[in-house]
TIMARPA-359720 format. One record per residue (C-alpha): residue number from 1; residue in one letter; z, y, x. Coordinates in steps of 0.2 Angstrom, whole numbers, padded with zeros to 4 digits. Layout:
BEGIN
(NUM A (Z Y X))
...
// end
This chain:
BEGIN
(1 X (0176 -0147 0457))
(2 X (0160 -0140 0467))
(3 X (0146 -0154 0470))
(4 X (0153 -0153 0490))
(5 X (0172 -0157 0486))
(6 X (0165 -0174 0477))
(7 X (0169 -0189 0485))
(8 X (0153 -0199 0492))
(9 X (0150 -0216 0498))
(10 X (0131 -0222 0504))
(11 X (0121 -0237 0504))
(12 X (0106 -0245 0503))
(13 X (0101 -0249 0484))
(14 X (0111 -0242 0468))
(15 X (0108 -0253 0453))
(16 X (0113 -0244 0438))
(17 X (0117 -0257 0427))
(18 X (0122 -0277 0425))
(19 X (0111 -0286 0417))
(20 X (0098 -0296 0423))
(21 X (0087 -0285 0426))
(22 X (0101 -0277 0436))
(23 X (0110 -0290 0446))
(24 X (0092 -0300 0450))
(25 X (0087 -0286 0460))
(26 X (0104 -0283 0468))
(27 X (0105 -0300 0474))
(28 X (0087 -0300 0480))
(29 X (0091 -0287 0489))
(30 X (0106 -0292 0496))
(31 X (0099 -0308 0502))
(32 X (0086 -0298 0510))
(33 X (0098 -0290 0522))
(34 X (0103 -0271 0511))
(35 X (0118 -0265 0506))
(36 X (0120 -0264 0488))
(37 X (0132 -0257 0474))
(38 X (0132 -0259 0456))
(39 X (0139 -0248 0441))
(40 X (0140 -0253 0423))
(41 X (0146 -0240 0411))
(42 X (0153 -0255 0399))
(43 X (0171 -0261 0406))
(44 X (0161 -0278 0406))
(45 X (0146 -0286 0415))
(46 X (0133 -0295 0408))
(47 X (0122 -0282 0397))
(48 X (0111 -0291 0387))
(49 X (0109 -0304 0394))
(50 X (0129 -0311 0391))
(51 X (0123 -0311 0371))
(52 X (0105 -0318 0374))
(53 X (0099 -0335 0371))
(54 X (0098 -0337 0390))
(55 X (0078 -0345 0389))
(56 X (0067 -0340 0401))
(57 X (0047 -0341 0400))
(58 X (0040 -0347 0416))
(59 X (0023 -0353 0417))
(60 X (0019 -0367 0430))
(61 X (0036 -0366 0434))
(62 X (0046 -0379 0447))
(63 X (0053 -0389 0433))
(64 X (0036 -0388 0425))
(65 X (0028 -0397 0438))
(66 X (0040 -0408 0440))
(67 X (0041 -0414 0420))
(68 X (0020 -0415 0424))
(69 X (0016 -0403 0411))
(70 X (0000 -0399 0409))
(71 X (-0006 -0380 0411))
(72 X (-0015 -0371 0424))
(73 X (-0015 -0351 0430))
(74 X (-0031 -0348 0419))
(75 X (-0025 -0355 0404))
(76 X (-0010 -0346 0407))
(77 X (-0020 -0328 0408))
(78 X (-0032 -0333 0393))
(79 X (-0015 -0333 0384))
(80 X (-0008 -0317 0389))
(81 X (-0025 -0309 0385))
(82 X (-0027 -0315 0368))
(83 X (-0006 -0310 0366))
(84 X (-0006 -0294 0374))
(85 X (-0023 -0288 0370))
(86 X (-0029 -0271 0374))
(87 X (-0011 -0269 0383))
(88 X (-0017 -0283 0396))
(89 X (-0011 -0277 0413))
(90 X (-0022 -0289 0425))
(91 X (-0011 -0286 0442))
(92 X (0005 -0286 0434))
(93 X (0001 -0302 0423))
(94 X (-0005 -0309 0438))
(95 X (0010 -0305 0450))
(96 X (0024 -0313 0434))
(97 X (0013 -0327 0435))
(98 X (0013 -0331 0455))
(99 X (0029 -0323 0455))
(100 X (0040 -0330 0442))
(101 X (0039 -0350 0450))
(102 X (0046 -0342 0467))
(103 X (0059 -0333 0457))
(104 X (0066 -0350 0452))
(105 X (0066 -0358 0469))
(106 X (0074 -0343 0475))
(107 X (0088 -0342 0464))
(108 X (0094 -0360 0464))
(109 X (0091 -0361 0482))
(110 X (0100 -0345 0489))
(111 X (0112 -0344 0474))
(112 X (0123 -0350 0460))
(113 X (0110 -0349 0447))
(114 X (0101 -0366 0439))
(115 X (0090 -0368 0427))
(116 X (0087 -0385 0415))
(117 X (0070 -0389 0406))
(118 X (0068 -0385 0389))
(119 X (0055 -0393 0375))
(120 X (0051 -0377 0368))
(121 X (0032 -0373 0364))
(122 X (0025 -0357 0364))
(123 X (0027 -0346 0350))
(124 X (0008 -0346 0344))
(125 X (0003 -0363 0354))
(126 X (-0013 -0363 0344))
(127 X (-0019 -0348 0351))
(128 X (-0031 -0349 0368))
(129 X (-0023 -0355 0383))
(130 X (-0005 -0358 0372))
(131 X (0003 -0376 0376))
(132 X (0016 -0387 0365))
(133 X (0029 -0388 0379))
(134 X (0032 -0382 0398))
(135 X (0035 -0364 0400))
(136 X (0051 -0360 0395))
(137 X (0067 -0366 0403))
(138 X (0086 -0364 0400))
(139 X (0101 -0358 0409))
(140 X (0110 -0374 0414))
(141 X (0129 -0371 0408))
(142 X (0142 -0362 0418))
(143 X (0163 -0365 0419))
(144 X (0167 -0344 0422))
(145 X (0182 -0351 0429))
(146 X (0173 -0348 0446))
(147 X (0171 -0332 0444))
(148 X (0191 -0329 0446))
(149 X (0200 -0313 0440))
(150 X (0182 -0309 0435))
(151 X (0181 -0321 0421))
(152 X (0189 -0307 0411))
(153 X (0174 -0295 0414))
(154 X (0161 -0306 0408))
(155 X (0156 -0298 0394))
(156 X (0159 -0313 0376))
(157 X (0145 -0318 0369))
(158 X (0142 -0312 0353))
(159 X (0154 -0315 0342))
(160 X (0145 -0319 0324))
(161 X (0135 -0333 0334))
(162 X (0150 -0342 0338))
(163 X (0162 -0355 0331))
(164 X (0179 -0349 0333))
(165 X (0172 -0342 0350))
(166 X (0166 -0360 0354))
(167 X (0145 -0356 0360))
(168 X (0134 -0369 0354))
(169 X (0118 -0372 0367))
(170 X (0102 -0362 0366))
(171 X (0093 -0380 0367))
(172 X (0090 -0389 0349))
(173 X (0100 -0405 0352))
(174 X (0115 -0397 0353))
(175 X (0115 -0392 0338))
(176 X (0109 -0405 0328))
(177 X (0125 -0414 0331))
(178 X (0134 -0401 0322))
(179 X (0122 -0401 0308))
(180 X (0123 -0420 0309))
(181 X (0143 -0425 0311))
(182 X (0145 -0431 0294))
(183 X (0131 -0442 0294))
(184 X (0133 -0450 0311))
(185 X (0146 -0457 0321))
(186 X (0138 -0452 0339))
(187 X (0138 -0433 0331))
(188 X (0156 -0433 0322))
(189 X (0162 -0441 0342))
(190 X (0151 -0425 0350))
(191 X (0159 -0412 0339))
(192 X (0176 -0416 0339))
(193 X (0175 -0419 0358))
(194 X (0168 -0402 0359))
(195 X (0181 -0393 0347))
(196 X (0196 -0403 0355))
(197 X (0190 -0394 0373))
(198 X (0188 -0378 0368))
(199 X (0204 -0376 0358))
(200 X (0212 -0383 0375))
(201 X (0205 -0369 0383))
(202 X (0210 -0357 0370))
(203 X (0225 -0361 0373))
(204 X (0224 -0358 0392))
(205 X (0213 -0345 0394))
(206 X (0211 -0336 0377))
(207 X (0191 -0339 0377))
(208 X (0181 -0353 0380))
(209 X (0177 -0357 0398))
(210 X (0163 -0370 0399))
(211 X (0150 -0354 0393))
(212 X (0131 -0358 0388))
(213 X (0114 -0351 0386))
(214 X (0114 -0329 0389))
(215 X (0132 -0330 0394))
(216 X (0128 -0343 0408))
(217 X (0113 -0334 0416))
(218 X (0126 -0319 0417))
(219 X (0141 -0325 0424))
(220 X (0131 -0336 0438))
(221 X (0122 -0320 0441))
(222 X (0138 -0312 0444))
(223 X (0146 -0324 0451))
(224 X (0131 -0324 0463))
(225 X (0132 -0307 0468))
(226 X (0150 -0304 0469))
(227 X (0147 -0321 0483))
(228 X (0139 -0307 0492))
(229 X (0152 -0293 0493))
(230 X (0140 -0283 0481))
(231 X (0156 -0273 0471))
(232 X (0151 -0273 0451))
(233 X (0160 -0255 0446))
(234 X (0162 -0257 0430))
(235 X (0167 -0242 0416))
(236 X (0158 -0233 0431))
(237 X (0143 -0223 0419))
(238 X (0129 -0215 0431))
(239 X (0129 -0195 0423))
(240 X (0115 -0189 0430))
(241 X (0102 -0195 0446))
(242 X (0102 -0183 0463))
(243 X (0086 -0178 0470))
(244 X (0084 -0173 0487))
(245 X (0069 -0165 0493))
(246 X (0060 -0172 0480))
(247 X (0066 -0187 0482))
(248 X (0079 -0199 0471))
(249 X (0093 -0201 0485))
(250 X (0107 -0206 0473))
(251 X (0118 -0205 0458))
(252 X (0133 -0194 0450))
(253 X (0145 -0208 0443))
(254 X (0162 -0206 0434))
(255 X (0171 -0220 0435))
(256 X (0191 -0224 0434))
(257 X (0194 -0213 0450))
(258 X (0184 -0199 0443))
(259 X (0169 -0193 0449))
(260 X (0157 -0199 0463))
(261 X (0144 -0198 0472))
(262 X (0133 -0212 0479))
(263 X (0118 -0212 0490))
(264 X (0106 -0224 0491))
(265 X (0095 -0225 0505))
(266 X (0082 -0235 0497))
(267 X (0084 -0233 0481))
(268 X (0090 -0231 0464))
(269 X (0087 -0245 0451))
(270 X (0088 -0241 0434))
(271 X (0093 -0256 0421))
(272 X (0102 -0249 0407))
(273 X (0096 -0263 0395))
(274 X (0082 -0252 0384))
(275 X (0085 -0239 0368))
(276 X (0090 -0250 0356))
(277 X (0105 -0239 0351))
(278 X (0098 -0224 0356))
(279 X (0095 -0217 0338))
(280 X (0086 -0200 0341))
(281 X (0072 -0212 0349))
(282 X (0072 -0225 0339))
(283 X (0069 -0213 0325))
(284 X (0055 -0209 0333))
(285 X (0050 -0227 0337))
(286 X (0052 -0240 0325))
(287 X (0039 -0239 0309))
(288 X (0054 -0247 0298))
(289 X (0065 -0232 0303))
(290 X (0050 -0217 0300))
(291 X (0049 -0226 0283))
(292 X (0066 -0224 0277))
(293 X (0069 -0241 0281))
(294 X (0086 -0248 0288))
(295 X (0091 -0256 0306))
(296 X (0106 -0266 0313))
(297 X (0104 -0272 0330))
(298 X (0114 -0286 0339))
(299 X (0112 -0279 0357))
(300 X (0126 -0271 0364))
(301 X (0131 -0252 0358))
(302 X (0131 -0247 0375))
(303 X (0111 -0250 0376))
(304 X (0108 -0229 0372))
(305 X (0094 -0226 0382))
(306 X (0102 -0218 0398))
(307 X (0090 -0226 0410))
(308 X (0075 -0217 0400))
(309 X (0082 -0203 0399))
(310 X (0087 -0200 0417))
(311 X (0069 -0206 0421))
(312 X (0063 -0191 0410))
(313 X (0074 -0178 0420))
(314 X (0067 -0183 0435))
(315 X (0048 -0181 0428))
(316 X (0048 -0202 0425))
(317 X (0036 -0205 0406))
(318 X (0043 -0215 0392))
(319 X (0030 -0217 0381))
(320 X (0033 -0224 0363))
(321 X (0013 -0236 0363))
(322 X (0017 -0253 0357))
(323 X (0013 -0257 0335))
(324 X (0031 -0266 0340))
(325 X (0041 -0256 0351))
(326 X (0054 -0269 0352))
(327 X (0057 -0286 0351))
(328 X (0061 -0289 0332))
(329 X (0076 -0299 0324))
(330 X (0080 -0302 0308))
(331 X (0098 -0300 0304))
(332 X (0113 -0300 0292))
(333 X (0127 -0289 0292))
(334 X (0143 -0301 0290))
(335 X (0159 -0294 0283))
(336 X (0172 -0291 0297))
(337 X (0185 -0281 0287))
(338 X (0188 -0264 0286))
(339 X (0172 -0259 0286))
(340 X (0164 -0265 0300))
(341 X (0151 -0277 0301))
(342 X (0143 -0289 0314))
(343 X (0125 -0292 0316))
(344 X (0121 -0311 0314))
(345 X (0104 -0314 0321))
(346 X (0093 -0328 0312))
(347 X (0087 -0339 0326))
(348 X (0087 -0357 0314))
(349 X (0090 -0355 0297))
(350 X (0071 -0349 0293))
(351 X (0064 -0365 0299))
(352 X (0075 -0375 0288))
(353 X (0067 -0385 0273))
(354 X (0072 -0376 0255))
(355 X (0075 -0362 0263))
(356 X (0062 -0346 0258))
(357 X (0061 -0328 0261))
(358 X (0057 -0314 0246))
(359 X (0054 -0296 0246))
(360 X (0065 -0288 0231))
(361 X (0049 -0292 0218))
(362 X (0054 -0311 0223))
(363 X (0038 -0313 0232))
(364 X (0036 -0324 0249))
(365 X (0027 -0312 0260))
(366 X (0025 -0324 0277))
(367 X (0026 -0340 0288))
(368 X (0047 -0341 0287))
(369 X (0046 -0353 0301))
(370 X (0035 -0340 0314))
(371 X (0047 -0334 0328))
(372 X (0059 -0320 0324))
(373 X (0048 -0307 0330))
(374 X (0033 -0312 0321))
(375 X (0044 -0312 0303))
(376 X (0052 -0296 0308))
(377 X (0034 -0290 0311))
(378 X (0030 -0295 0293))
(379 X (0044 -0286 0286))
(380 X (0039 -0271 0293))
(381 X (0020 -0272 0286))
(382 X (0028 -0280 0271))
(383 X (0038 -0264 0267))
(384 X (0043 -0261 0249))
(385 X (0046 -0240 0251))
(386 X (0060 -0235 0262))
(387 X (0066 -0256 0259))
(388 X (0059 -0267 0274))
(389 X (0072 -0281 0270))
(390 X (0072 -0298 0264))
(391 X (0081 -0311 0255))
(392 X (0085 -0328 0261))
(393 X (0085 -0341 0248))
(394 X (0092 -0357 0244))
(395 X (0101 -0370 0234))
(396 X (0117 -0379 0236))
(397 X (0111 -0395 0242))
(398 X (0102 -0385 0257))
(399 X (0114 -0373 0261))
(400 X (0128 -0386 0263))
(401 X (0115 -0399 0274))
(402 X (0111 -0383 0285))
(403 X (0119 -0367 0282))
(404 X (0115 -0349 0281))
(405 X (0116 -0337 0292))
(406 X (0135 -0334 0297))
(407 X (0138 -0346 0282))
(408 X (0142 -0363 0290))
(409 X (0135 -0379 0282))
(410 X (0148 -0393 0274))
(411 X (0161 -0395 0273))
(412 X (0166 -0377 0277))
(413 X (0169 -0368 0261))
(414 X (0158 -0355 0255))
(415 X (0169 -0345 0244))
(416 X (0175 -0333 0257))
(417 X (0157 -0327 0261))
(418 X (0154 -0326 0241))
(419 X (0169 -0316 0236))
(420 X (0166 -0303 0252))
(421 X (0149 -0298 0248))
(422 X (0137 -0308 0262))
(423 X (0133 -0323 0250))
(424 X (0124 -0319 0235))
(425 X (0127 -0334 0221))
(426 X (0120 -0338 0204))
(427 X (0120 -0352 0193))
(428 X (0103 -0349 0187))
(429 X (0087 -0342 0200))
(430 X (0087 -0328 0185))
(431 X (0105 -0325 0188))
(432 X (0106 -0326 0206))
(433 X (0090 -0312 0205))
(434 X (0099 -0300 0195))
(435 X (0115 -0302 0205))
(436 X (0103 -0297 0223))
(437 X (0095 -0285 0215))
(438 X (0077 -0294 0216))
(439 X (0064 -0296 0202))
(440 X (0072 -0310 0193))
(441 X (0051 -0316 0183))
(442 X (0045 -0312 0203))
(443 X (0059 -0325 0210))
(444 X (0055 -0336 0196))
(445 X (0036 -0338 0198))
(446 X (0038 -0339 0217))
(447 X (0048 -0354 0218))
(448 X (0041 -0362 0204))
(449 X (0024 -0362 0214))
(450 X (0032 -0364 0230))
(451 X (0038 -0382 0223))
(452 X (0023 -0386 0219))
(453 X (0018 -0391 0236))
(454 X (0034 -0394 0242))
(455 X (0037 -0411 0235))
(456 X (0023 -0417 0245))
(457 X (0029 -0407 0259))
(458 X (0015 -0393 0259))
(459 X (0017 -0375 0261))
(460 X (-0001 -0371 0252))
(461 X (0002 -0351 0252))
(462 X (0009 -0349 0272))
(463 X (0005 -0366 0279))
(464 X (0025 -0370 0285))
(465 X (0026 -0384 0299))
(466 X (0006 -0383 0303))
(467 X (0013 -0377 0322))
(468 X (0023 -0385 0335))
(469 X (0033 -0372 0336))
(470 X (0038 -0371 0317))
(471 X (0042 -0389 0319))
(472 X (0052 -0386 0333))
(473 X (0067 -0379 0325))
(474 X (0066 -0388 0308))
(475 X (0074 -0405 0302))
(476 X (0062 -0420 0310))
(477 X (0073 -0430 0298))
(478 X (0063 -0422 0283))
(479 X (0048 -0430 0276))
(480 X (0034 -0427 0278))
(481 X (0035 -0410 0284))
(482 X (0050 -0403 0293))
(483 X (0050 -0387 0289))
(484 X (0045 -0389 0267))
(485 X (0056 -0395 0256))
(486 X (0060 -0392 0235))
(487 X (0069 -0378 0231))
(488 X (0079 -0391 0219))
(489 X (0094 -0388 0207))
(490 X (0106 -0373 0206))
(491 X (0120 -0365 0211))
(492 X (0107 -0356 0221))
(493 X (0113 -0344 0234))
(494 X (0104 -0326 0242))
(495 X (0106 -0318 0257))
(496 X (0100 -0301 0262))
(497 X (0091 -0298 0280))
(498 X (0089 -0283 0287))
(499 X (0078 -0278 0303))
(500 X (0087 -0279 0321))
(501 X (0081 -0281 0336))
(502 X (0085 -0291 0354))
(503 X (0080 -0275 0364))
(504 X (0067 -0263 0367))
(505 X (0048 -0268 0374))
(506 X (0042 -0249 0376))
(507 X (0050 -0242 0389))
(508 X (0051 -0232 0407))
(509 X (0032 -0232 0416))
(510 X (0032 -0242 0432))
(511 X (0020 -0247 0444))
(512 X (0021 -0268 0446))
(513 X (0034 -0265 0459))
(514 X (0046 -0258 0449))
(515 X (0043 -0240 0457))
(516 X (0046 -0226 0441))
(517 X (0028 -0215 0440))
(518 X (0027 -0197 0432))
(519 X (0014 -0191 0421))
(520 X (0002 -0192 0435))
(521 X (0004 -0212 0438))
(522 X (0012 -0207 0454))
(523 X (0027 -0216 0459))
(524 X (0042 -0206 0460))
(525 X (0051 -0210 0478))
(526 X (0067 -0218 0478))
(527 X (0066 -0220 0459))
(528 X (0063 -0239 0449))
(529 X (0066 -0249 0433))
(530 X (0070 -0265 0430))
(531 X (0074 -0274 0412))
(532 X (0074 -0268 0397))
(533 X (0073 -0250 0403))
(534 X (0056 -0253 0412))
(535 X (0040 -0255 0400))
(536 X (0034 -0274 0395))
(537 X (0021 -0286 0402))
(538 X (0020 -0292 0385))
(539 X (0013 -0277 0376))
(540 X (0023 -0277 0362))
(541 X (0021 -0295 0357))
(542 X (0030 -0310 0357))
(543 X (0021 -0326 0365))
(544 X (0036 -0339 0369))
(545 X (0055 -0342 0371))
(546 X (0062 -0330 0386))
(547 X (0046 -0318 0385))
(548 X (0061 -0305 0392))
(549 X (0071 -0314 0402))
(550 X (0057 -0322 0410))
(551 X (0048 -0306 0416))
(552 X (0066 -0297 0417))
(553 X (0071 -0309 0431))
(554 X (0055 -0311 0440))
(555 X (0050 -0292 0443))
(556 X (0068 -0289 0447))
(557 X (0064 -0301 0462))
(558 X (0051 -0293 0466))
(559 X (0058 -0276 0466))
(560 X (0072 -0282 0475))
(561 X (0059 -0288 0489))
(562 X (0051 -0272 0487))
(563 X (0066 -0261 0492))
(564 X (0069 -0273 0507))
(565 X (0050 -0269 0514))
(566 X (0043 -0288 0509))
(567 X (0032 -0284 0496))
(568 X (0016 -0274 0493))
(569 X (0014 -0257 0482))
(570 X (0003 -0266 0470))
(571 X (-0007 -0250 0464))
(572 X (-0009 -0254 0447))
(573 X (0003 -0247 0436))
(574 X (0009 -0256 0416))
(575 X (0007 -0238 0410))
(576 X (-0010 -0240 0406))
(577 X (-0020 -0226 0405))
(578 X (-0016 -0215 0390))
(579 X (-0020 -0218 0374))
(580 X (-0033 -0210 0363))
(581 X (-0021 -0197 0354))
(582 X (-0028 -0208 0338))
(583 X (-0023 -0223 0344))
(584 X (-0005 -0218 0350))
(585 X (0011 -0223 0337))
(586 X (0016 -0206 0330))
(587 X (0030 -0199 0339))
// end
């Protein structure tokens, strides 16, 4: 077929790509008056986003001010400066921060999207200009059966993180009454409540329908944009980018009907969702993977990297700078059967009481209760070789009251997790060590001087529960300190944790807009990234719950203003100028 016998349709903007990076711009767009099409190369929607917790961080953000939290713009900027450090972008801090409040009016004024308070503190809330609740809010949940005969496009959440496809919310109160429904009457009502719905709507629909958290900001996204007419192609993949005259002017998409071409008069958006699977870049990019280590990401296979690499042909920089190139996750590989595994990311268990995390000579190297990131981060500098993985420990009286990892708490049986491999069980600490493969005299000496501050609730090596933020997730029903507790009689159990990750924080240069710059730091026309695929504000750190979506969101509104002519070519650029070749991560 020669390039003038393919079929081509025109428009304003093509967004390549639908997550929220991806669909915030399109409706922004939209609702500013362009004509707008997007292709996803998954034969779902969502990205992402559909598997995320669904939390964004918004500074001073409507239901901030509402709640009368406390916090002001400077103490907000002293935080990002102290966070991101030498990788402090002034303007395009600046323009999240003004932005991201207006982001939240817009969307639940103009569309289907709301948003609920959350009592989330930030990650490091004792660090200059961090607060103890106010800047992080939640998706509110969503029934997809709005969506129609695109309910079955939504992408399912993740499945390991689910209870018989039943999603539990990303809020903390929802999930104490699971934890709690053998011990109260109000919980044992909640859950079987819950449980009794979604089996009815198993039944009718063959998933649940009343969706929370990730899966909820995606589906009123969508639901949003297909409210507009904005088509949402997907198994459409973009194959390559068309310049014209220099100029992006569209893309080369295959979808169902074959080959295509679409212009875009505008522009061309790309939000892929990151490099998380790409594994020739990652190769390159992640310290765990240069040192032999092992990675097993929950974020969508699809997430290859197309959107950098696209960005590369057309003379776009994806430049690997960040110590953490990506938002980092611990995880466990749970058992599906015939070989294949799940990734289960550890978002509670860590912040447990009794629960502790060893490196293979049974040594604790870290605050267990920090974020995800910040342990992940320790793994990595905590690195035994080519081995950069963990081992969740326990007893039995802790992982029936809580749990661990895919491993439900009581009174679901722990057998089958046993007998397949993702448990670990010994009657002894010494026998559970040789059975996992960790220093049994290591595992020995750690939890004996472990204990010894635990049973008056002290964490004398790490200092466990001394944050807000490691109280948050903890038991408040554990004295004195939520998050300490006796490692007490046996059977003991082990888990292994690898490194994942929840997407990508290096990524495609871009001036605050959202415009794509070459090795010049000069925007390339008709070119622009948005989510995962476009470099992070946050320099590589992790300040607070919905660090991405937060930012993900907010410059996808602006960029969708942009391309609509209602917002300003900010000059400054989050490539900042290039590193001192000693300074840069090793390629």
């Amino acid at each position: 077929m020669t390039t003038s016998s393919i079929p081509t349709i025109e428009c304003d903007v093509l967004v390549v790509g639908s997550g929220a990076g991806g669909l915030s711009t399109a409706v922004t767009a939209r609702k500013h008056g362009l004509d707008v099409i997007v292709v996803e190369k998954e034969p779902v929607f969502g990205g992402t986003t559909a598997f995320s917790g669904g939390v964004l961080w918004i500074p001073l953000s409507p239901h901030a001010r509402k709640a009368g939290h406390a916090d002001s713009r400077e103490a907000v900027i002293r935080y990002m400066k102290a966070e991101t450090g030498r990788w402090y972008d002034g303007p395009a801090v600046e323009a999240f921060i003004d932005k991201g409040p207006e982001m939240v009016e817009f969307f639940e004024r103009e569309t289907e999207v709301r948003f609920v308070p959350t009592l989330y503190p930030d990650y490091h809330p004792d660090v200059d200009g961090g607060v103890d609740i106010g800047r992080s809010i939640l998706t509110a949940p969503y029934d997809i059966r709005a969506l129609g005969p695109d309910m079955a496009r939504l992408r399912q959440p993740l499945v390991t993180i689910t209870f018989i496809g039943m999603m539990f919310n990303s809020a903390n109160a929802d999930l104490k009454h699971f934890f709690r429904f053998t011990k109260s009457f109000t919980s044992f009502k909640y859950v079987v409540k819950r449980l009794l719905n979604h089996v009815k709507e198993l039944a009718l629909y063959r998933r649940g329908i009343n969706v929370t958290s990730g899966n909820a900001l995606a589906a009123r996204l969508a639901k949003s944009a297909l409210d507009l007419k904005i088509p949402i192609r997907t198994s459409t993949p973009a194959q390559e980018l068309i310049v014209d005259n220099g100029r992006v002017a569209g893309a080369l998409v295959k979808g169902p009907e074959g080959l295509q071409r679409i212009l875009a008069r505008k522009g061309v958006v790309l939000a892929g969702g990151g490099f998380s699977h790409d594994r020739e870049r990652i190769a390159q990019a992640y310290p765990h993977l240069r040192a032999g280590g092992e990675h097993f990401s929950p974020v969508p296979k699809g997430n290859t990297g197309d959107g950098a690499r696209m960005a590369e042909k057309v003379g776009g920089r994806v430049e690997i700078r960040f110590s953490s190139p990506a938002a980092w996750m611990p995880t466990s590989k749970v058992p599906l059967g015939k070989g294949e595994y799940g990734a289960f990311p550890h978002l509670l268990d860590r912040y447990k009481p009794g629960i502790i995390g060893v490196l293979k000579n049974g040594q604790r190297f870290t605050n267990e209760s920090n974020s995800y990131h910040d342990v992940g981060a320790a793994m990595v500098a905590a690195g035994q070789g080519a081995d950069t993985g963990m081992w969740l420990v326990c007893d039995q009286a802790t992982i029936g009251k809580y749990g661990l990892g895919h491993a439900k708490p009581a009174p679901m049986p722990l057998g089958p997790y046993v007998r397949n491999g993702y448990l670990v069980k010994g009657a002894t600490l010494r026998e559970l060590a040789q059975k996992a493969g960790i220093d049994p005299a290591g595992l020995e000496r750690t939890v004996r001087e472990y204990n010894e501050g635990a049973v008056q609730g002290e964490d004398r090596q790490f200092g466990r529960g001394t944050t807000s933020f490691n109280r948050y997730l903890a038991d408040p029903d554990n004295k004195p300190n939520p998050c300490v507790a006796p490692i007490g009689n046996g059977p003991y159990y082990a888990l292994r944790i690898v490194m994942g990750d929840l997407g990508t924080f290096d990524g495609i240069g871009t001036d605050v807009v959202g415009r794509v710059l070459d090795a010049e730091r000069r925007p390339i026309e008709g070119l622009y990234a948005v989510g995962n695929d476009r470099a992070s504000v946050m320099g590589g750190n992790y300040p607070g719950a919905g660090i991405t979506l937060g930012p993900i969101l907010t410059f996808g509104y602006i960029t969708g203003r942009h391309l609509a002519g209602l917002e300003p070519s900010l000059s400054s650029a989050n490539v900042p100028t290039p590193t001192r070749q000693a300074d840069a991560v090793p390629a």
